[in-house]
C-alpha positions as CSV (number, residue, x, y, z in Angstrom):
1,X,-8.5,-4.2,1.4
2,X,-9.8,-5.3,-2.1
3,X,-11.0,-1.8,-3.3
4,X,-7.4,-0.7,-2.2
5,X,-5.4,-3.9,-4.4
6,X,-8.2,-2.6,-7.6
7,X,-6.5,1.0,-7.0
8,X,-3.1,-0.4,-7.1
9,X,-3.7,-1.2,-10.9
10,X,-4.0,2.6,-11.4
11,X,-1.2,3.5,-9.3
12,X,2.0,4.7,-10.2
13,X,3.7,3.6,-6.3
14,X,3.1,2.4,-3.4
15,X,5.5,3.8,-0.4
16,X,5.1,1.7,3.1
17,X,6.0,2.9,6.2
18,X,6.4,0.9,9.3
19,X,6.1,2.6,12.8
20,X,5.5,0.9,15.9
21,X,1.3,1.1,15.3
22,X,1.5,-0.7,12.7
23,X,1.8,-0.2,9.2
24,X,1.1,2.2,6.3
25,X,0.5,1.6,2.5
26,X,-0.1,4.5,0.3
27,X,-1.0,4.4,-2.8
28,X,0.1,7.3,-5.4
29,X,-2.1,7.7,-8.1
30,X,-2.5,11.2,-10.1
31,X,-4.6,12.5,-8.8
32,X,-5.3,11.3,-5.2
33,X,-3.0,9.5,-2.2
34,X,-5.3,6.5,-0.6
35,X,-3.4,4.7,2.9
36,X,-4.6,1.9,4.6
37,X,-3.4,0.8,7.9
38,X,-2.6,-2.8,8.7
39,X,-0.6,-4.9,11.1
40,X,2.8,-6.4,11.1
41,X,1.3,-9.8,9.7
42,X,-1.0,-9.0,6.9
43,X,2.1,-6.8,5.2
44,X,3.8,-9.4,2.9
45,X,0.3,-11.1,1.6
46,X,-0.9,-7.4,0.4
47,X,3.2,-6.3,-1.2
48,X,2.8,-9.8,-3.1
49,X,-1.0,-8.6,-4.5
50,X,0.0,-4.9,-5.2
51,X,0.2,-4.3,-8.8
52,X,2.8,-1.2,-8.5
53,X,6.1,-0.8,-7.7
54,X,6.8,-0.8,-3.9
55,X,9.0,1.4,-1.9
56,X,9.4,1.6,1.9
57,X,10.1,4.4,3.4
C-alpha cells in the first residue's frame, strides 16, 4: 500500500470501482495502469492519502 500512495504522486487519476469483492483503485500513469484491491473499510484512509484526482466509477 505505500509503494502504491509513492505512485499516486506520478499519477494523472485514480478511478475506484466498488463491486461486491471489495474494492479497486487504479492508478493511471503514462505509461502503466497499477490496481490494488482492498476492502470496504480501508477505502476512505487510502482516497484521503492519494495525491491525484479521484474518480469512481
Amino acid at each position: 500500500m505505500e509503494e502504491f500512495l509513492k505512485l499516486s504522486a506520478k499519477a494523472e487519476v485514480c478511478f475506484l470501482k466498488r463491486s461486491e469483492d471489495g474494492v479497486k483503485l487504479k492508478l493511471r500513469t503514462s505509461k502503466y495502469l497499477y490496481t490494488l484491491k482492498t476492502d470496504e473499510k480501508h477505502v476512505e484512509e487510502v482516497k484521503k492519502k492519494i495525491k491525484c484526482r479521484v474518480e469512481e466509477i
